[in-house]
PDB file of N, CA, C and O in Angstrom, chain B, residues numbered from 101:
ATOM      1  N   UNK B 101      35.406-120.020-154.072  1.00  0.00           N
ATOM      2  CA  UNK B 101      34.674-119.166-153.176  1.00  0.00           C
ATOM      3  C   UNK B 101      33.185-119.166-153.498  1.00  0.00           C
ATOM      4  O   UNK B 101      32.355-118.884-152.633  1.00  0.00           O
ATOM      5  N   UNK B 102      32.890-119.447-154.600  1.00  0.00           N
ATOM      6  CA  UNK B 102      31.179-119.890-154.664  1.00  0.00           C
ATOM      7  C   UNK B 102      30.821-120.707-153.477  1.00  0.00           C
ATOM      8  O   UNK B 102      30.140-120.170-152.604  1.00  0.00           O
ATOM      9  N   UNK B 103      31.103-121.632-153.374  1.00  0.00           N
ATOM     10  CA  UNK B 103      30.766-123.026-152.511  1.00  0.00           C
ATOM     11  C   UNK B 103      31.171-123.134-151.284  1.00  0.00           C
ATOM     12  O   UNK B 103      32.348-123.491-151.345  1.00  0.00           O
ATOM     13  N   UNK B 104      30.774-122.998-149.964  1.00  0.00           N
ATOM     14  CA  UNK B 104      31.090-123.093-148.800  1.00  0.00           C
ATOM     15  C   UNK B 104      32.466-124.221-149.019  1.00  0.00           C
ATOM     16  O   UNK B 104      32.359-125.120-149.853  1.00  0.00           O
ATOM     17  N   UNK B 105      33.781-124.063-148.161  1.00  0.00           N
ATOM     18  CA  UNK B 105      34.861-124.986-148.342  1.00  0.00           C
ATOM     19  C   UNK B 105      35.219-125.434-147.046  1.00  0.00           C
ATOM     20  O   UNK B 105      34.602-124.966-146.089  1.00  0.00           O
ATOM     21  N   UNK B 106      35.996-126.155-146.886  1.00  0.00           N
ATOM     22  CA  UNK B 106      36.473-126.480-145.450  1.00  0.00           C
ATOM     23  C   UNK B 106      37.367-125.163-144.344  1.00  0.00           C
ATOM     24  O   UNK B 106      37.712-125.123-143.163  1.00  0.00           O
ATOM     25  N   UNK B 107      37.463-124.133-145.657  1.00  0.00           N
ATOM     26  CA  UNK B 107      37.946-122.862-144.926  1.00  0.00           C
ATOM     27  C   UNK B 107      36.737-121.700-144.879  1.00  0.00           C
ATOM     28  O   UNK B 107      36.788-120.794-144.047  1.00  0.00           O
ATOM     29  N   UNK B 108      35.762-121.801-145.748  1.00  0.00           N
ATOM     30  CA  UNK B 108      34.797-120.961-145.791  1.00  0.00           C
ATOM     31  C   UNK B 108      33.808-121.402-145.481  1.00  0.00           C
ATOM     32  O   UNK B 108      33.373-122.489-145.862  1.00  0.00           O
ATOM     33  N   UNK B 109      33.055-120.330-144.431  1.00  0.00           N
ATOM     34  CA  UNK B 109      31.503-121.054-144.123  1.00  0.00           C
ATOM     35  C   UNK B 109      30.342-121.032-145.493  1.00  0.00           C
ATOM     36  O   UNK B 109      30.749-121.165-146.647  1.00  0.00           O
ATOM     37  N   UNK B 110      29.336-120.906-145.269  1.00  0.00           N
ATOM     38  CA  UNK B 110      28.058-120.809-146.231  1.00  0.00           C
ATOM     39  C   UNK B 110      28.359-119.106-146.315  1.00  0.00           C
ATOM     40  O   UNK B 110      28.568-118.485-147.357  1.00  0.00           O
ATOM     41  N   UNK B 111      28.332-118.682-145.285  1.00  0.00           N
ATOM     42  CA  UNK B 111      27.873-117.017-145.487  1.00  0.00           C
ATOM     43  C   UNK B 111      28.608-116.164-146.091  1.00  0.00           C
ATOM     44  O   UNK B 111      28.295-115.118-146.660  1.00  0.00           O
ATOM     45  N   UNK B 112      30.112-116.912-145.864  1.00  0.00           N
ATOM     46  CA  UNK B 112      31.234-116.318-146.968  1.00  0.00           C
ATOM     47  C   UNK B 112      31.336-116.714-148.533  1.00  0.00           C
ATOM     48  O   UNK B 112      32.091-116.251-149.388  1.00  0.00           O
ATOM     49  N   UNK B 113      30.581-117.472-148.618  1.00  0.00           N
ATOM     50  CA  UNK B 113      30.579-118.155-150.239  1.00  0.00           C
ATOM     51  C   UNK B 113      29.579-117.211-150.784  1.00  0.00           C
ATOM     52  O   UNK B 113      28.623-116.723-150.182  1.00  0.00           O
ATOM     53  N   UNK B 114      29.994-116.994-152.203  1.00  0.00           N
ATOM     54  CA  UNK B 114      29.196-116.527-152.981  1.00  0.00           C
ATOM     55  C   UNK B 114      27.922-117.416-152.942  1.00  0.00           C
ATOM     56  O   UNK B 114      26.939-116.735-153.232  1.00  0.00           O
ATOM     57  N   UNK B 115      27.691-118.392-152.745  1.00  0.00           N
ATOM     58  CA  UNK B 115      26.484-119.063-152.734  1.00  0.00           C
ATOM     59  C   UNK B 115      25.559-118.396-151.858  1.00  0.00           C
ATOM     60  O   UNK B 115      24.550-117.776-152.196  1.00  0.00           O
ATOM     61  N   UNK B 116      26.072-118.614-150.516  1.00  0.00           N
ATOM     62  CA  UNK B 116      25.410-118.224-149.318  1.00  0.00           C
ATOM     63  C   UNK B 116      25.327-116.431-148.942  1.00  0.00           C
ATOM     64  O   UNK B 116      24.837-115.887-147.952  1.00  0.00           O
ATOM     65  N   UNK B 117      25.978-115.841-150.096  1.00  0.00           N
ATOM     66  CA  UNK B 117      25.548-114.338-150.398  1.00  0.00           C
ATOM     67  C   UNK B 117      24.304-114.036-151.008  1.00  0.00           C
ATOM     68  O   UNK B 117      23.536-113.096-150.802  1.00  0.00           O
ATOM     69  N   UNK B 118      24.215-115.280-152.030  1.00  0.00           N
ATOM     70  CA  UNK B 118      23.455-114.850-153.200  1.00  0.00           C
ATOM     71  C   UNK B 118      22.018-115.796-152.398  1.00  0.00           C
ATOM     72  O   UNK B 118      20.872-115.659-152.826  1.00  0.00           O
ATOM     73  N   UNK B 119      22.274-116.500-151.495  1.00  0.00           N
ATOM     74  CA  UNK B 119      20.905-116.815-150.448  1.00  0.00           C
ATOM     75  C   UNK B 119      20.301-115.337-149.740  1.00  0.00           C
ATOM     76  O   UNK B 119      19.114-115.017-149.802  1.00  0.00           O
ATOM     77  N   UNK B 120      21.311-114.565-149.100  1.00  0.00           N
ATOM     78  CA  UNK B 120      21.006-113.511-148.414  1.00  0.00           C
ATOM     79  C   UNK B 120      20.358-112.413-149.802  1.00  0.00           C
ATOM     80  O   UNK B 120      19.132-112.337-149.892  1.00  0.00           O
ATOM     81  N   UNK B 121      20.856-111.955-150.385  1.00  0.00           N
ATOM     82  CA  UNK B 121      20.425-111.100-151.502  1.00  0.00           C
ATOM     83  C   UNK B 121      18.459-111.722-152.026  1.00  0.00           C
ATOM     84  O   UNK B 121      17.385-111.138-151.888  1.00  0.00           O
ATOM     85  N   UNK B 122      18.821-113.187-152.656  1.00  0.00           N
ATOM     86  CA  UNK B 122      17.399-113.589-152.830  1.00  0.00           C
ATOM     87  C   UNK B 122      16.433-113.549-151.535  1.00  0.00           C
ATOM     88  O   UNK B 122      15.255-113.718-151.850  1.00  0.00           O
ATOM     89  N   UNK B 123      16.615-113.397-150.400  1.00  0.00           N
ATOM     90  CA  UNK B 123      15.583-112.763-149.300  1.00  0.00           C
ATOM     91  C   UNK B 123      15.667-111.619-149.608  1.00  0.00           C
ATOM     92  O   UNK B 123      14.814-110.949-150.191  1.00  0.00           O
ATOM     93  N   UNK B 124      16.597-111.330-149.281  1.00  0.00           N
ATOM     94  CA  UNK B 124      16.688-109.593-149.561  1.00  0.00           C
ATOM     95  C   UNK B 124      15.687-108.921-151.272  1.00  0.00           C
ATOM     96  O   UNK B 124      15.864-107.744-151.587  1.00  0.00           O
ATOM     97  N   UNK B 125      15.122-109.460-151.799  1.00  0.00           N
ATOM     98  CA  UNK B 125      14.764-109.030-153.114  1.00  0.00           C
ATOM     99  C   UNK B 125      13.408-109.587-152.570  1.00  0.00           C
ATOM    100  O   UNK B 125      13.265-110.800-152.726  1.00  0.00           O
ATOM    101  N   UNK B 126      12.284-108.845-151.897  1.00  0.00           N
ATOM    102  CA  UNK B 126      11.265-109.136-151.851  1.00  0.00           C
ATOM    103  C   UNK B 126      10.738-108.080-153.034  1.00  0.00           C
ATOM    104  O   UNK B 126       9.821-108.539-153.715  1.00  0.00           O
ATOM    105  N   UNK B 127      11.097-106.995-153.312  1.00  0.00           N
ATOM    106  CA  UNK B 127      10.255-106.246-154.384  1.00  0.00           C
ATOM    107  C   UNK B 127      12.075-106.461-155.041  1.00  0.00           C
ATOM    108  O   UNK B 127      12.968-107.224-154.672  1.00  0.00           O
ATOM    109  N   UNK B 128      12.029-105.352-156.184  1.00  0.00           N
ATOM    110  CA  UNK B 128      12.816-105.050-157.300  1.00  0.00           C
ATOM    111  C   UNK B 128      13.964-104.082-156.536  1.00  0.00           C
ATOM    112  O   UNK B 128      13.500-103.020-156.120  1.00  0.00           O
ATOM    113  N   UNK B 129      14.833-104.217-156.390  1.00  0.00           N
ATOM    114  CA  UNK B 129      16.045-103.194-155.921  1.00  0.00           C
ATOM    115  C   UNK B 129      16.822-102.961-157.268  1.00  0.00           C
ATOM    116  O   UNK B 129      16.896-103.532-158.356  1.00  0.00           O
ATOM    117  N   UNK B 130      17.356-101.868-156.681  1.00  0.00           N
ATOM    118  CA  UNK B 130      18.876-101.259-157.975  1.00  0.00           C
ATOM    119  C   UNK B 130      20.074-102.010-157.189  1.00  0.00           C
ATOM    120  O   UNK B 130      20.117-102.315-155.997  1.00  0.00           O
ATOM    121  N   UNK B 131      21.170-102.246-158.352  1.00  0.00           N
ATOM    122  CA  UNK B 131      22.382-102.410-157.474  1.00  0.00           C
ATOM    123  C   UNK B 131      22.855-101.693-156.045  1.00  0.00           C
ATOM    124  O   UNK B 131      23.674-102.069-155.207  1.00  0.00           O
ATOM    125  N   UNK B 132      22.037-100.546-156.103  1.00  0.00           N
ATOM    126  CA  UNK B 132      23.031 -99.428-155.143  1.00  0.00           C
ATOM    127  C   UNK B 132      22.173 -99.860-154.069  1.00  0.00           C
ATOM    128  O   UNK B 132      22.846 -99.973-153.044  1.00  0.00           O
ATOM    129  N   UNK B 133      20.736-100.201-153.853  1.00  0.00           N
ATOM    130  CA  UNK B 133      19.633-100.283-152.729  1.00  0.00           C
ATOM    131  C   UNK B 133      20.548-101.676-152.395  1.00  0.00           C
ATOM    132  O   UNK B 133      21.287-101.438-151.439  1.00  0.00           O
ATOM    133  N   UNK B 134      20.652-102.554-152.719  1.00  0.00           N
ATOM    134  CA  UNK B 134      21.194-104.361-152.440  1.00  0.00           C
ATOM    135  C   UNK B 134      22.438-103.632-151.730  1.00  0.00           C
ATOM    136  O   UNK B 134      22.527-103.736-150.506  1.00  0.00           O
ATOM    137  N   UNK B 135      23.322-102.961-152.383  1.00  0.00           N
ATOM    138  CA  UNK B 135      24.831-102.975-151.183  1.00  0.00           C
ATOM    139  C   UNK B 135      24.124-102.055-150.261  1.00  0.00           C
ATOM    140  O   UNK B 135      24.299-102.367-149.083  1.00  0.00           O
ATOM    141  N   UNK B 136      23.308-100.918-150.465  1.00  0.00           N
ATOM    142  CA  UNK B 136      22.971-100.445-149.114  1.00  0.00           C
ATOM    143  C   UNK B 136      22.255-100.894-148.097  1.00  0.00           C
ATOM    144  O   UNK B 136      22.136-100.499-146.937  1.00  0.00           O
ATOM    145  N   UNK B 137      21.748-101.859-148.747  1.00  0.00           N
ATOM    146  CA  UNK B 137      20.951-102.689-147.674  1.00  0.00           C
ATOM    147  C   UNK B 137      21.979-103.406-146.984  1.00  0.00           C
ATOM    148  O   UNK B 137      22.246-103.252-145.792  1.00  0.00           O
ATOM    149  N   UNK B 138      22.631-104.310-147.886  1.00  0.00           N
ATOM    150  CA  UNK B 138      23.966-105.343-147.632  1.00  0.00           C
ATOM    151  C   UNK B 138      24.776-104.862-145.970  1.00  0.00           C
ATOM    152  O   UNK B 138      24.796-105.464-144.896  1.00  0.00           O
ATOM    153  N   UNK B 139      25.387-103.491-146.404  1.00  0.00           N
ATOM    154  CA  UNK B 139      26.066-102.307-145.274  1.00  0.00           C
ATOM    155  C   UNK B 139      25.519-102.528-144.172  1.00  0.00           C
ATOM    156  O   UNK B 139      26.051-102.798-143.096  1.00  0.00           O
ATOM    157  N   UNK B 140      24.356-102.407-144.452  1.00  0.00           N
ATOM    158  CA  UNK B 140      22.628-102.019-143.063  1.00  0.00           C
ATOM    159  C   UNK B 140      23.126-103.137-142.182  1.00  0.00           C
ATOM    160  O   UNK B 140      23.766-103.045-141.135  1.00  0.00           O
ATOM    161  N   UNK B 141      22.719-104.175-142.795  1.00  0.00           N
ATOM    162  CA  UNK B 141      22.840-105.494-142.470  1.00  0.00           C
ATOM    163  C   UNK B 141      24.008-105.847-141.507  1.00  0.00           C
ATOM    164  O   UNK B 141      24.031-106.068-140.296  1.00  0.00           O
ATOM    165  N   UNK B 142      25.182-105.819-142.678  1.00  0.00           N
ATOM    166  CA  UNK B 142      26.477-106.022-141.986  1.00  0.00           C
ATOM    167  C   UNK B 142      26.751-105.409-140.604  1.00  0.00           C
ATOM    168  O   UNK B 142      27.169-106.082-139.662  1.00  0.00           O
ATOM    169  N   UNK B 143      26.463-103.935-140.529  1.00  0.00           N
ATOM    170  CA  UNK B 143      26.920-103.033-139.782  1.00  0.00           C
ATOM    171  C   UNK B 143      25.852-103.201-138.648  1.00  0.00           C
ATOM    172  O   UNK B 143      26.157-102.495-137.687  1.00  0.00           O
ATOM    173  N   UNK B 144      24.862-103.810-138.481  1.00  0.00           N
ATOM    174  CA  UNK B 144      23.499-103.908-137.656  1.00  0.00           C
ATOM    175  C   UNK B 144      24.276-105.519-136.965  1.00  0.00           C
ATOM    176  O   UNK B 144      23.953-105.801-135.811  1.00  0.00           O
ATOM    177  N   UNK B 145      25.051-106.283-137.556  1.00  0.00           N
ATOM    178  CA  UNK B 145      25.447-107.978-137.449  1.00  0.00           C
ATOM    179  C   UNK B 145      24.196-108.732-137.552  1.00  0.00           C
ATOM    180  O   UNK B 145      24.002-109.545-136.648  1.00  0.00           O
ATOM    181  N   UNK B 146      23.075-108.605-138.705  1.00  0.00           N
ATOM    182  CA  UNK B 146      22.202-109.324-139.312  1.00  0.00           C
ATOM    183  C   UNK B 146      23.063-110.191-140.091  1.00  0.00           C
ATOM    184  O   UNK B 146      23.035-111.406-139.898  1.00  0.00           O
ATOM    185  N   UNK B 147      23.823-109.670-140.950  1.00  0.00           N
ATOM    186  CA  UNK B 147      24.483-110.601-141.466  1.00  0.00           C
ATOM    187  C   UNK B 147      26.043-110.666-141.850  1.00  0.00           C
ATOM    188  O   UNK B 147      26.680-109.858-142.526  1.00  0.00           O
ATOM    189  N   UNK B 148      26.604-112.178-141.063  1.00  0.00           N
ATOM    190  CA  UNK B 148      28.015-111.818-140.732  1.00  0.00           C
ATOM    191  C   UNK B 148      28.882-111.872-141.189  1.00  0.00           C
ATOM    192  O   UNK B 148      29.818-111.733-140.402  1.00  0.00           O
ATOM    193  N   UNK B 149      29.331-112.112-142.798  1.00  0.00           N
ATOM    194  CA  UNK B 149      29.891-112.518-143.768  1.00  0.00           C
ATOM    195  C   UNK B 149      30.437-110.585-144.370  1.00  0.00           C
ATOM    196  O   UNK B 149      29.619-109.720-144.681  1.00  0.00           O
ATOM    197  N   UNK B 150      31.783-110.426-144.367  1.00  0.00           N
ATOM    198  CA  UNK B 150      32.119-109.187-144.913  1.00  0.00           C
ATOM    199  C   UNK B 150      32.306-109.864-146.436  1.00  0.00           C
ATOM    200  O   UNK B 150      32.822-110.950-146.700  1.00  0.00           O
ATOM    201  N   UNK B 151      31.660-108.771-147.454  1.00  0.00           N
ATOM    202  CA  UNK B 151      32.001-109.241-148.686  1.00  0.00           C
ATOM    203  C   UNK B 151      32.260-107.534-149.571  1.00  0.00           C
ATOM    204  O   UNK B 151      31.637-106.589-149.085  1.00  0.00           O
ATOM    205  N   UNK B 152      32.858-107.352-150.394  1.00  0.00           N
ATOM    206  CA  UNK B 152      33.331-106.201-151.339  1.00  0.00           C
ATOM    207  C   UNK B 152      32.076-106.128-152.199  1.00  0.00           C
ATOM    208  O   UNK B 152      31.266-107.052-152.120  1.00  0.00           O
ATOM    209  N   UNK B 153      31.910-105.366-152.805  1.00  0.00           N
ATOM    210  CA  UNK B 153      31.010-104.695-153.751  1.00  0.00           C
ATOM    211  C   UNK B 153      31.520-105.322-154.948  1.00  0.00           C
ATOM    212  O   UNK B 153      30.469-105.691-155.470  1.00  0.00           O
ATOM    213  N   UNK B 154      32.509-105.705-155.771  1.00  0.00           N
ATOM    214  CA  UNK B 154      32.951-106.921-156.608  1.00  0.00           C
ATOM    215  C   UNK B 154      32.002-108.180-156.073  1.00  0.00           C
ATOM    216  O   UNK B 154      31.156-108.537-156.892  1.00  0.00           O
ATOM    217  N   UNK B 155      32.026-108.862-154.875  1.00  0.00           N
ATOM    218  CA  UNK B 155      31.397-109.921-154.772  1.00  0.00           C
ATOM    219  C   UNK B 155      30.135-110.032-154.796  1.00  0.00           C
ATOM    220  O   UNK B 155      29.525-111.098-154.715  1.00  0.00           O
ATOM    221  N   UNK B 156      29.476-108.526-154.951  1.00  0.00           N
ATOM    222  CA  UNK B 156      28.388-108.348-155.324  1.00  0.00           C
ATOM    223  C   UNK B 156      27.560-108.817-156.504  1.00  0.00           C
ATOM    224  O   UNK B 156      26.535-109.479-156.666  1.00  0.00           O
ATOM    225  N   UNK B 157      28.324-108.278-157.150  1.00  0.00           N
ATOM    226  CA  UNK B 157      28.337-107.751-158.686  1.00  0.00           C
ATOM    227  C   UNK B 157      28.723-109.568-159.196  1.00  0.00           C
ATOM    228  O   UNK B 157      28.054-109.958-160.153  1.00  0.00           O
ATOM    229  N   UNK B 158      29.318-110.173-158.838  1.00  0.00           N
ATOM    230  CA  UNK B 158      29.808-111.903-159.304  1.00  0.00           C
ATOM    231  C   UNK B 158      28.624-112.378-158.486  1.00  0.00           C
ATOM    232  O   UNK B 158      27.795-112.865-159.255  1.00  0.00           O
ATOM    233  N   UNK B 159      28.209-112.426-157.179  1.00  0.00           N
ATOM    234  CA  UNK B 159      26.573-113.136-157.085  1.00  0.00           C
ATOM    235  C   UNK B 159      25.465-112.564-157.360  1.00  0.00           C
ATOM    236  O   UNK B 159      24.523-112.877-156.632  1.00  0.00           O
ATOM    237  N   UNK B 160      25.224-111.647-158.375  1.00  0.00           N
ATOM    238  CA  UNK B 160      23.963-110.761-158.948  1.00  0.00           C
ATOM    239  C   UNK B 160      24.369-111.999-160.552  1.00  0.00           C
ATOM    240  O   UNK B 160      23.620-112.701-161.231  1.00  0.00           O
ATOM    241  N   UNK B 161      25.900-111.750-160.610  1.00  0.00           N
ATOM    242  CA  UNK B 161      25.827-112.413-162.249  1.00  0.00           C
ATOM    243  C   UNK B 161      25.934-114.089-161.833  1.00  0.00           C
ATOM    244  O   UNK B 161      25.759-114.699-162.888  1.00  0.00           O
ATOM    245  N   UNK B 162      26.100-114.828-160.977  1.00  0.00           N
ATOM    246  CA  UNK B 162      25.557-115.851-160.693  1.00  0.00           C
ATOM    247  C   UNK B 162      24.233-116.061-160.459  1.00  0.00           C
ATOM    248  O   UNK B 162      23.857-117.151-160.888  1.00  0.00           O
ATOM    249  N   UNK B 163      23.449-115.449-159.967  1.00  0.00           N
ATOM    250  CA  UNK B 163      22.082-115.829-159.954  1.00  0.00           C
ATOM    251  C   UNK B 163      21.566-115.474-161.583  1.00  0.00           C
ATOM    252  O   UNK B 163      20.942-116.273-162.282  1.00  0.00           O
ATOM    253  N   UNK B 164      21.787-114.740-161.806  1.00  0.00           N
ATOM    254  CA  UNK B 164      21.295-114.011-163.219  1.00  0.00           C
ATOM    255  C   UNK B 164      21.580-115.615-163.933  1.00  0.00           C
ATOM    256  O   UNK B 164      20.677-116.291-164.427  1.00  0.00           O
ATOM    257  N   UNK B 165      22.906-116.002-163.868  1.00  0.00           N
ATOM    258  CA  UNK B 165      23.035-117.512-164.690  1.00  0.00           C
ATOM    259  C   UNK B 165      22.142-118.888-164.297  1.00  0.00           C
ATOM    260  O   UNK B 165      21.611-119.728-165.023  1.00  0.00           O
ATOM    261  N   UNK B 166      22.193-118.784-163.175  1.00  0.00           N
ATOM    262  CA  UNK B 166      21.062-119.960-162.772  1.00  0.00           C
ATOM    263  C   UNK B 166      19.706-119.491-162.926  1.00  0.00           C
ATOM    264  O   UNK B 166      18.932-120.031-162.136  1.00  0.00           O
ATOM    265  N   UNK B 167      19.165-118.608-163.743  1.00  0.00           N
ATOM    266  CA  UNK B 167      18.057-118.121-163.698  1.00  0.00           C
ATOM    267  C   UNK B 167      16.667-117.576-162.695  1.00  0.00           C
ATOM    268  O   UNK B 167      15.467-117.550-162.970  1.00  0.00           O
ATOM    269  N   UNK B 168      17.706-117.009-160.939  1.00  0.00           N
ATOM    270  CA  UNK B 168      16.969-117.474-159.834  1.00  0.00           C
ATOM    271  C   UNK B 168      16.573-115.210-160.349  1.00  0.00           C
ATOM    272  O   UNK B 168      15.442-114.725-160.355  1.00  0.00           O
ATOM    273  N   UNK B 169      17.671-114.542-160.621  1.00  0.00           N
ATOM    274  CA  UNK B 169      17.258-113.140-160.991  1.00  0.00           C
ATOM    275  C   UNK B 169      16.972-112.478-162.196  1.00  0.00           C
ATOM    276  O   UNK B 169      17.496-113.336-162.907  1.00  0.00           O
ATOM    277  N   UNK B 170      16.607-111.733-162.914  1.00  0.00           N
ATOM    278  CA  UNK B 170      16.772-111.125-164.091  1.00  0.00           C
ATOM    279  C   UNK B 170      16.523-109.690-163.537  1.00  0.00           C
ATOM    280  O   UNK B 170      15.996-109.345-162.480  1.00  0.00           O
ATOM    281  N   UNK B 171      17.320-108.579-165.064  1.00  0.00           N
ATOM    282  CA  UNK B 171      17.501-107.367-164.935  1.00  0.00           C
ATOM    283  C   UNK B 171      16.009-106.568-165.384  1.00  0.00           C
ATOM    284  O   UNK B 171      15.199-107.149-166.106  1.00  0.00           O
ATOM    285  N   UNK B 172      15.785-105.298-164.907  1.00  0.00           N
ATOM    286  CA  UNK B 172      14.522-104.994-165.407  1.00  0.00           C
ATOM    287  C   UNK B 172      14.251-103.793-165.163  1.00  0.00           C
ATOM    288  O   UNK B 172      13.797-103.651-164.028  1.00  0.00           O
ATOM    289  N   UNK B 173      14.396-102.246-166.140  1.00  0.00           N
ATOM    290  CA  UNK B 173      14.329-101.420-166.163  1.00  0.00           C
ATOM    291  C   UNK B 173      15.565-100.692-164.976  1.00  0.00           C
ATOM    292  O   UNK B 173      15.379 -99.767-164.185  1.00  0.00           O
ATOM    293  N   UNK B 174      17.100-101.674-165.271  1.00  0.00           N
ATOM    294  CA  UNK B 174      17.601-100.746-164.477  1.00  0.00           C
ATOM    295  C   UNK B 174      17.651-101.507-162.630  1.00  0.00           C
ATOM    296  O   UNK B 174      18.433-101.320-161.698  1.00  0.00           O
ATOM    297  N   UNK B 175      16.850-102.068-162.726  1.00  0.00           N
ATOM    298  CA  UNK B 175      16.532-103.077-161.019  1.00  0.00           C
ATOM    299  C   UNK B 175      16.801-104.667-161.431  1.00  0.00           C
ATOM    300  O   UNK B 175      16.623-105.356-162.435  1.00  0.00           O
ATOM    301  N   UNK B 176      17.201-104.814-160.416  1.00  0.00           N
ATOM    302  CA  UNK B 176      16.885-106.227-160.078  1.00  0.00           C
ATOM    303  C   UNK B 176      15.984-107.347-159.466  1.00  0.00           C
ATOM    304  O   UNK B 176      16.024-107.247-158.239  1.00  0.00           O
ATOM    305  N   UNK B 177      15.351-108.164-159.789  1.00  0.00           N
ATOM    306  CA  UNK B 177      14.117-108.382-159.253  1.00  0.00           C
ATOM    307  C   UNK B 177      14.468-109.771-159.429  1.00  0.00           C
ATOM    308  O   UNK B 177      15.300-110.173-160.242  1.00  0.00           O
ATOM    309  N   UNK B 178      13.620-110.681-158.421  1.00  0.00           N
ATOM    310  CA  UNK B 178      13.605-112.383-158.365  1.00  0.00           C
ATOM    311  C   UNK B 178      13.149-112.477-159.549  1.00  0.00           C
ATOM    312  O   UNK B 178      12.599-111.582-160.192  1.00  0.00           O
ATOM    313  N   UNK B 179      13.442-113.980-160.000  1.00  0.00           N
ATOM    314  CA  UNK B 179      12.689-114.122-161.434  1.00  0.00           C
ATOM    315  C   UNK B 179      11.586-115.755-160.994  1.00  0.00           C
ATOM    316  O   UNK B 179      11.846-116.908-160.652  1.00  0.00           O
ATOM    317  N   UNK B 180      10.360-114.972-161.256  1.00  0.00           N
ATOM    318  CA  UNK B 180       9.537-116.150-161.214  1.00  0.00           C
ATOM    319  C   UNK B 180       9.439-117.262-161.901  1.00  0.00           C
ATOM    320  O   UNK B 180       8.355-117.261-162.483  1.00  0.00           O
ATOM    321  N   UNK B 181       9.979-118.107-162.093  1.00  0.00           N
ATOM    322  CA  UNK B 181      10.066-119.144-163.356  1.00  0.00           C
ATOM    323  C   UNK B 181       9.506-120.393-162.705  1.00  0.00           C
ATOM    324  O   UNK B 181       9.404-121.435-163.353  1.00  0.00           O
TER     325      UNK B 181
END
């Protein structure tokens, strides 16, 4: 489920979550601002991929591993590298 599959599009993959989230992080959010935004989104059909608050939490710690986020006072913020 990371990787878009022949059953999953991009937007359902954790990949293509953790695309939406890195737009979504123009300043520093908390976990709770990212799913409330996430909701906004969903519930507005900005973006069409239903995902759980677990799949959250696994593409916050995937990006965190590819070094695209880091943690910071409590927020989450892009990481400039």
């Amino acid at each position: 489920m990371i990787l878009p599959t022949k059953h999953t599009n991009f937007s359902e993959s954790l990949l293509g979550f953790g695309s939406y989230i890195l737009n979504s992080l123009e300043s520093s959010k908390s976990i709770d601002n990212l799913w409330n935004q996430y909701q906004y989104d969903y519930h507005k059909d900005l973006y069409h991929a239903k995902h759980s608050f677990d799949n959250l939490l696994l593409t916050i710690v995937f990006l965190y591993s590819i070094g695209a986020v880091e943690e910071q006072d409590g927020v989450v913020k892009k990481c400039i590298c």
